[in-house]
N, C-alpha and C positions, 0 to 999 in steps of 0.2 A: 463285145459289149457296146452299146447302143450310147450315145452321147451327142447331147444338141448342147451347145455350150454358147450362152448372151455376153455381148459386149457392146458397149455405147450409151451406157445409161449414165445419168447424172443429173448436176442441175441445170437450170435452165429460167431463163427470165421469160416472164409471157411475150408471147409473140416470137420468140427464138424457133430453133432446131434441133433436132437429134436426129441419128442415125444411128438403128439398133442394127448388126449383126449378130447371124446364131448360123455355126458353124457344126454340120452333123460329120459325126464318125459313128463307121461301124454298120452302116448301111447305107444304100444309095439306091437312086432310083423312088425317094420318097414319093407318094401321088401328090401328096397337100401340104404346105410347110408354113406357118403362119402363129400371127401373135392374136395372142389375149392377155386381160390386164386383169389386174385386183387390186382394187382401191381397199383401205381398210376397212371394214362393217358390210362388204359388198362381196358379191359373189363373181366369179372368176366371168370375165364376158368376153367375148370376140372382139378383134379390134379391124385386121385384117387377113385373108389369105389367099395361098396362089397356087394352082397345078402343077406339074409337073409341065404340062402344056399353055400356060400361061393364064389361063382361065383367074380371076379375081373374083372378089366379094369384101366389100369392106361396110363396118358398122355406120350407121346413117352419122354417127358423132363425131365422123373422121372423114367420111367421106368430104373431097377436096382439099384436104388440109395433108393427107398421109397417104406415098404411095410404097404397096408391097411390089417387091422385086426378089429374083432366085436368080442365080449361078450354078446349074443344077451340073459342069465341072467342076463347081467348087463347093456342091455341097452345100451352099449357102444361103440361107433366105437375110432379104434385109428390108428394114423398114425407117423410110424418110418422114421424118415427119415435122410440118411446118404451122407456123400460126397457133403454136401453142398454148394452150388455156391451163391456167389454177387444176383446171376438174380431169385434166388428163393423166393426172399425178400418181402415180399407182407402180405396182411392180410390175413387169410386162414379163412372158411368159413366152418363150419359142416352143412351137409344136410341130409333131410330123409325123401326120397319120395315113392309114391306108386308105386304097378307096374303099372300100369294104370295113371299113374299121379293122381289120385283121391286124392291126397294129396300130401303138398310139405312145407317143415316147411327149417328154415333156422335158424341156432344161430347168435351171435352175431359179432363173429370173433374173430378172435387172432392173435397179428401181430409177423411175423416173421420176423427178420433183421439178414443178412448174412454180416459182416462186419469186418474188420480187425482193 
């Protein structure tokens, strides 16, 4: 059984940090392992992601403020993320798809709140 499992979420003042880890079991050798978020009223969006071979892609909203990183010994994708704003506030979501889509697992979430 397949399991990507979020930790690091919380709150957070603007302009703070977090550090999301998502932790897979039950397969290895993911291609793409990477976060998307969902604010309330809004649809599920990319935030960042990374290959197996290090290759990135991050959303123009993040970009410089958030770097994705993987431990592909450990299974692990993690996301830094600095210079935090109000509108970054959302559940954030660990994913791990094939290259091919041949596969697409999702964790459970982890809420992040940017709040004063």
């Amino acid at each position: 059984q397949v399991q990507l499992v979020e930790s690091g979420g919380g709150l957070v003042q603007p302009g703070g940090s977090l550090r999301l880890s998502c932790a897979a079991s039950g397969i290895f050798n993911i291609y793409a392992m990477g976060w998307y978020r969902q604010a309330p009223g809004t649809q599920r969006e990319l935030v960042a992601t990374i290959t197996s071979g290090g290759s990135t892609v991050y959303a123009d909203s993040v970009k410089g403020r958030c770097t994705v990183s993987r431990d592909n010994a450990k299974n692990t994708v993690y996301l830094q993320m600095n210079s935090l704003k109000p509108e970054d506030t959302a559940v954030y979501y660990c994913n791990g798809r094939g290259k091919f889509d041949e596969y697409d697992y999702w964790g459970q979430g982890t809420q992040v709140t940017v709040s004063s």
